[in-house]
PLY file of the C-alpha trace (Angstrom):
ply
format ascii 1.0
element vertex 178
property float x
property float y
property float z
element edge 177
property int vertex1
property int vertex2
end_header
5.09 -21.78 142.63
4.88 -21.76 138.98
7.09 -19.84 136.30
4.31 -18.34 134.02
5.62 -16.10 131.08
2.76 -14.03 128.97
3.46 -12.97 125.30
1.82 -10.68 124.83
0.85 -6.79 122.99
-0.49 -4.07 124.59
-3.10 -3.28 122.44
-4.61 -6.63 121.86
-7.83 -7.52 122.84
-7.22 -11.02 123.55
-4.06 -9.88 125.52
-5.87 -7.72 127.16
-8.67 -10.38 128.30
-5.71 -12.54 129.90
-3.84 -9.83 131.26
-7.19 -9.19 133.00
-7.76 -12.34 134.89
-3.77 -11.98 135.98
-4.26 -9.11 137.57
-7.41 -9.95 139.01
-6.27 -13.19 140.51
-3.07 -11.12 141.52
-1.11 -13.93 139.51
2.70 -12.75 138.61
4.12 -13.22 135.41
7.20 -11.94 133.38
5.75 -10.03 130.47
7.04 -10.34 127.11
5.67 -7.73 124.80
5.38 -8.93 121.20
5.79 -6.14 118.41
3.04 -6.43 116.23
4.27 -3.71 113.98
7.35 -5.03 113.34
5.50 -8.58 112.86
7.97 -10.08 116.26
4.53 -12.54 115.87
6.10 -14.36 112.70
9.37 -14.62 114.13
10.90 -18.20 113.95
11.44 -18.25 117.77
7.56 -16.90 118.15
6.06 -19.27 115.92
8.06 -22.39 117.58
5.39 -21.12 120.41
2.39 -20.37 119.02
2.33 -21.55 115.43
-1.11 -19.59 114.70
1.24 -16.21 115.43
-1.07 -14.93 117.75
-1.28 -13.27 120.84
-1.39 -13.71 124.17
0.67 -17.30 124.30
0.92 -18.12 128.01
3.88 -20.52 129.16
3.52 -21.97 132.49
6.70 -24.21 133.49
7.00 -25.92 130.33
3.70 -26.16 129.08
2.20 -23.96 126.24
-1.02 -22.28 126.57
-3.18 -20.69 123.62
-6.12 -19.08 122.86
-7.38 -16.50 125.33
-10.53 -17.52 126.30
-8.97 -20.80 126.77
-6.21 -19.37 128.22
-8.75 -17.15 131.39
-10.57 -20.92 131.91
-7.34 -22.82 132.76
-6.43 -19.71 134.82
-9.81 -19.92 136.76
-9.39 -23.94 137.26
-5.72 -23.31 138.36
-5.80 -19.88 140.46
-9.40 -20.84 142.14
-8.97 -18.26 145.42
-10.09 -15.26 143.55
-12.26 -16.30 141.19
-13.58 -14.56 138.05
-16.30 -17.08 137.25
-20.20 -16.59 138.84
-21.17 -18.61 141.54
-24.60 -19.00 140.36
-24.55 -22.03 137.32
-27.11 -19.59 135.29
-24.97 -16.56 135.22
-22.06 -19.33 134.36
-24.21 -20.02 131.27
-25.01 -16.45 130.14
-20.73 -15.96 130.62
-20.44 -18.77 128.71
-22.94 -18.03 125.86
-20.80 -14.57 125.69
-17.20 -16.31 125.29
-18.33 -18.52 122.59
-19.83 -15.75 120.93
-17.20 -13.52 120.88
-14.92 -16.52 119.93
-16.90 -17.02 117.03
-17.05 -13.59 116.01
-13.27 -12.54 116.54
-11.37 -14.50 114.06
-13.14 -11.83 111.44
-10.50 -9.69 113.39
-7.56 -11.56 112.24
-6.76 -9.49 108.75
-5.80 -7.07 111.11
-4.14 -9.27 113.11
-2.39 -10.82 110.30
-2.06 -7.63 108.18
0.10 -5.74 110.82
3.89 -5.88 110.87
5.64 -7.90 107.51
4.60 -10.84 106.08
6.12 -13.86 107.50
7.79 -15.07 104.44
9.29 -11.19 104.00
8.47 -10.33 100.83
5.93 -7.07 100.27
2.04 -8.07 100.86
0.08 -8.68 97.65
-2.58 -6.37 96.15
-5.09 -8.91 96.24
-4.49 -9.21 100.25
-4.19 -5.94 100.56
-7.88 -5.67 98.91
-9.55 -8.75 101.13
-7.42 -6.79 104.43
-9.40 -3.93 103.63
-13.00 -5.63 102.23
-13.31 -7.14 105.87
-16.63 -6.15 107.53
-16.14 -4.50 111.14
-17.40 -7.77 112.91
-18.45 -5.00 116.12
-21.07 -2.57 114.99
-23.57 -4.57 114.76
-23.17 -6.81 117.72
-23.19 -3.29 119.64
-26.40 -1.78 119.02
-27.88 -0.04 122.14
-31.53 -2.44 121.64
-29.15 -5.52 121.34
-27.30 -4.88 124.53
-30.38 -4.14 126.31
-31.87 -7.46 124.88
-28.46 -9.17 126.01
-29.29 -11.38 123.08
-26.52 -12.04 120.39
-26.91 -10.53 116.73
-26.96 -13.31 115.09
-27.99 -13.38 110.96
-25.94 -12.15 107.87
-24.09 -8.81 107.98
-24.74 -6.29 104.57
-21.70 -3.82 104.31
-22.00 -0.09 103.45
-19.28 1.91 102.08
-18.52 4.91 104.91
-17.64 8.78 104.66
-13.96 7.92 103.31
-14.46 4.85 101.06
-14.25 2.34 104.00
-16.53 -0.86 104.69
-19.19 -1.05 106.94
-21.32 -3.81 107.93
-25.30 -3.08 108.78
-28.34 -4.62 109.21
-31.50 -4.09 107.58
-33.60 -4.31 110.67
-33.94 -1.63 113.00
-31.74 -2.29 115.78
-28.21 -1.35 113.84
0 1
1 2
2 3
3 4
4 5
5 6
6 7
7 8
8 9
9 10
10 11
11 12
12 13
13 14
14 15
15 16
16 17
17 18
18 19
19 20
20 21
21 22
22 23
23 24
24 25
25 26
26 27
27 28
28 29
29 30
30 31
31 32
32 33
33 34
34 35
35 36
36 37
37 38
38 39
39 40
40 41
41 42
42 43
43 44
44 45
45 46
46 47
47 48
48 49
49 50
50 51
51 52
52 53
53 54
54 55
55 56
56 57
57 58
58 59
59 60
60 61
61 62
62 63
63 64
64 65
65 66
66 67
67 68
68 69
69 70
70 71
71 72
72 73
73 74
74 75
75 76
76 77
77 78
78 79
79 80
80 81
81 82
82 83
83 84
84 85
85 86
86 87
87 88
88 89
89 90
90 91
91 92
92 93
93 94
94 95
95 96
96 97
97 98
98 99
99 100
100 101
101 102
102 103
103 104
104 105
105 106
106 107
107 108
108 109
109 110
110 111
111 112
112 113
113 114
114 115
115 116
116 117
117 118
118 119
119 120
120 121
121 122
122 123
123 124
124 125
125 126
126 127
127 128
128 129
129 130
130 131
131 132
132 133
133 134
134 135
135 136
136 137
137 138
138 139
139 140
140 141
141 142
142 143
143 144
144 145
145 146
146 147
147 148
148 149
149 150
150 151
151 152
152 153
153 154
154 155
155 156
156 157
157 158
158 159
159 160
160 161
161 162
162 163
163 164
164 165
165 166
166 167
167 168
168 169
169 170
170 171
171 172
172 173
173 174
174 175
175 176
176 177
């Protein structure tokens, strides 16, 4: 049996796409929640882990796992009796298409990410981050649009922003499916 230890935060998407497949596969791990408020994720100890100071890290035995989606394949090669993956190779494609694009879309989430809890170094955040932190476009809107999901085809093309009701960013489209 393997020793498999998931750091982890509630909140957190990608946590929340691991913790997922775990309980779907009825895998058991010790949980280690990771305060993301109180930036635990730039701790010394953390780091040594997951140098990107991210969440979820998964440790199983010795080894080092990161990067969710990475993280839910080596879970479906290792745990294969309950399996989370299609059986049919073209549905394993569409699943596939979906990962990488919301792989390639996250990292836009990562001023958040980065931007909770202290800086790593300790000293106050600057203005200028403080400004890019809250520039970001919402990378979801308009990859949600109620044509697009019936489509099932990725928004792909460049994102406009808007400024919202208080003063926020907002990313649109011109076309008419945003």
């Amino acid at each position: 049996m393997k020793k498999i230890t998931l750091y982890h935060n509630g909140p957190s998407t990608c946590s929340q796409k691991v913790r997922i497949i775990l309980d779907l596969k009825k895998i058991e791990y010790k949980s280690k929640l990771i305060n993301l408020f109180t930036g635990e994720q730039h701790s010394p100890e953390y780091v040594k882990l997951n140098p990107n100071h991210l969440v979820p890290t998964l440790v199983v035995d010795n080894d080092v796992l990161l990067e969710s989606s990475l993280i839910n394949e080596y879970l479906e090669d290792m745990f294969p009796e309950i399996s989370a993956r299609p059986s049919d190779h073209v549905r394993v494609h569409q699943m596939r298409l979906w990962i990488k694009y919301v792989d390639i879309y996250h990292p836009q989430c990562g001023s958040i990410t980065y931007g909770i809890g202290p800086p790593s170094n300790g000293s106050p955040a600057s203005p200028a981050a403080d400004a890019a932190a809250h520039a970001a476009a919402d990378p979801v809107r308009p990859i949600i649009s109620p044509s697009r999901l019936r489509s099932r085809t990725p928004t792909t093309g460049p994102v406009k922003s808007e400024i919202g009701p208080r003063g926020e960013r907002r990313p649109h489209r011109a076309s008419a499916d945003v």
